[in-house]
C-alpha positions as CSV (number, residue, x, y, z in Angstrom):
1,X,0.0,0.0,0.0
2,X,3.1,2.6,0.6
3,X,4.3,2.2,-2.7
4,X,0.5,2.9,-3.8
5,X,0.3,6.2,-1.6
6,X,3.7,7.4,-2.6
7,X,2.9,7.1,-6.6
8,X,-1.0,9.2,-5.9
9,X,0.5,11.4,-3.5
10,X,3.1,11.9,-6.9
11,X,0.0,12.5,-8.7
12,X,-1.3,15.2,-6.7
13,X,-3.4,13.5,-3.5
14,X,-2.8,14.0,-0.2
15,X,-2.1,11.0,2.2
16,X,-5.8,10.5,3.3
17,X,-7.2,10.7,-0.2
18,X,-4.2,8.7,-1.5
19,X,-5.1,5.7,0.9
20,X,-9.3,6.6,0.1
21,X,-8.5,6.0,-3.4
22,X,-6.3,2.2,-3.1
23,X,-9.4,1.2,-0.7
24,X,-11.7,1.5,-3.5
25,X,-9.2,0.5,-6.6
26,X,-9.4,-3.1,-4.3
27,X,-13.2,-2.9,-3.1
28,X,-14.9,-1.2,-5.8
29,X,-17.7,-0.1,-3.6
30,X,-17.7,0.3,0.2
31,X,-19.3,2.5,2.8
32,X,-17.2,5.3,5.0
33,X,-16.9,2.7,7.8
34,X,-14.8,0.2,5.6
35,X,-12.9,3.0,4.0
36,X,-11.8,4.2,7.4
37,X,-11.1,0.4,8.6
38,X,-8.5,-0.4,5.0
39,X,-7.6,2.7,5.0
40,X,-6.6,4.0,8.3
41,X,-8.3,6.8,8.1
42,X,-9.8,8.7,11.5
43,X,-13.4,8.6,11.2
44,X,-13.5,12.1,12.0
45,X,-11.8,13.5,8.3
46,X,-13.3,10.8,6.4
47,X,-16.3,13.0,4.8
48,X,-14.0,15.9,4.1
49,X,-11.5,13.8,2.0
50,X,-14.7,12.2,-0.2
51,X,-15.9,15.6,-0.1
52,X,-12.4,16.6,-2.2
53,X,-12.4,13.4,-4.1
54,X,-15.8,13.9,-5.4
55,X,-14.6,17.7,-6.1
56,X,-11.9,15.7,-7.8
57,X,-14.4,13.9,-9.8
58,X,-12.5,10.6,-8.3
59,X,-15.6,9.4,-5.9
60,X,-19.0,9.4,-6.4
61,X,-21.6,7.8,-4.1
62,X,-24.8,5.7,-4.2
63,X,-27.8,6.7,-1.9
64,X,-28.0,3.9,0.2
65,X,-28.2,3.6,3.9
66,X,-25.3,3.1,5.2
67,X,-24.2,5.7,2.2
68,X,-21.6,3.4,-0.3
69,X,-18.9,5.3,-1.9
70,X,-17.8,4.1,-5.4
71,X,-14.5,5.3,-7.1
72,X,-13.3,5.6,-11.2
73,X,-11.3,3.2,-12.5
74,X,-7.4,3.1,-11.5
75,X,-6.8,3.5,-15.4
76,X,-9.2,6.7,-15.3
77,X,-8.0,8.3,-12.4
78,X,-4.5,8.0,-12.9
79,X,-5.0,9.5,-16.3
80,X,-7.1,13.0,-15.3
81,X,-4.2,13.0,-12.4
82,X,-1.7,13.0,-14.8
83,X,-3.5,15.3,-17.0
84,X,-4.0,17.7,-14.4
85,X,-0.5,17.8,-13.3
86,X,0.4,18.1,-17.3
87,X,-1.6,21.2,-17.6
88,X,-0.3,22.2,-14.5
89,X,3.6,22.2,-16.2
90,X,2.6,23.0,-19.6
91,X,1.5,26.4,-17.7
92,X,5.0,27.0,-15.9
93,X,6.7,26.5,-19.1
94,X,4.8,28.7,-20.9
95,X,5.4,31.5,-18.1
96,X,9.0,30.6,-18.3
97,X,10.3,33.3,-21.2
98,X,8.1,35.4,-19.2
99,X,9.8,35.4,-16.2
100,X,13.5,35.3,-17.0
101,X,12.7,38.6,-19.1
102,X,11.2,39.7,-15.9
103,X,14.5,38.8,-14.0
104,X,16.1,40.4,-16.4
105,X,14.9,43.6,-15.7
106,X,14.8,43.1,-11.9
107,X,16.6,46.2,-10.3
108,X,17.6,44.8,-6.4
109,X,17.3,47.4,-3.5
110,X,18.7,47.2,-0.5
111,X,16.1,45.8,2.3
112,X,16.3,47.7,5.6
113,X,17.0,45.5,8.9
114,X,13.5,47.1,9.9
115,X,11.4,46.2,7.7
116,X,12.5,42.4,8.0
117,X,10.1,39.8,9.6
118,X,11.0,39.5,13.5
119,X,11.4,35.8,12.5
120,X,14.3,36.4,10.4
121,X,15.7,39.4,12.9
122,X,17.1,37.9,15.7
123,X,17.6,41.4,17.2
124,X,14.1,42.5,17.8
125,X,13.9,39.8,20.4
126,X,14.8,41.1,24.0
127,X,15.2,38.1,26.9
């Protein structure tokens, strides 16, 4: 299941949806109960992270009592991840030329020690 999590959380996921995701590549269908059970998922976040994966258009779910959660393919959603993170980097290298020109034109000035964050001035704290 690491293995799993590391490649989706690669694609984009977080941990939680990462480990949502295997559950119901293995299951097919199965209700937030069992997804927190495989998963190891605190029963507490599990509605937020389907909440995201539906957002995702990853998770849908049947209207059932218990509710049952259903999930695309493995195939389906490994492809719109990958597409999304495509998009994302096609964007970043057409900003690229962009930016170095802005660089290039980039005049530096001197930052004051006062106008630092206190985090990064050590002075401005007194013991």
């Amino acid at each position: 299941m690491k293995q799993m999590t590391t490649y989706l959380k690669q694609l984009g996921l977080t941990e939680y949806q990462a480990r949502v995701m295997i559950v119901l590549f293995c299951k097919g269908e199965a209700t937030a109960k069992d997804i927190c059970t495989y998963g190891g998922i605190r029963q507490t976040k599990i509605y937020q992270v389907m909440k995201s994966l539906e957002d995702k258009r990853l998770v849908s779910y049947k209207y059932t009592s218990p509710r049952e959660y259903c999930g695309v393919t493995p195939t389906k959603a490994m492809n719109s991840l990958i597409g999304k993170r495509e998009k994302a980097l096609k964007q970043l290298k057409d900003q690229k030329q962009e930016s170095v020109n802005l660089l290039k034109k980039l005049e530096l000035e001197p930052i004051e020690k006062n106008s630092l964050h206190p985090m990064w001035n050590a002075e401005s704290y007194k013991l």
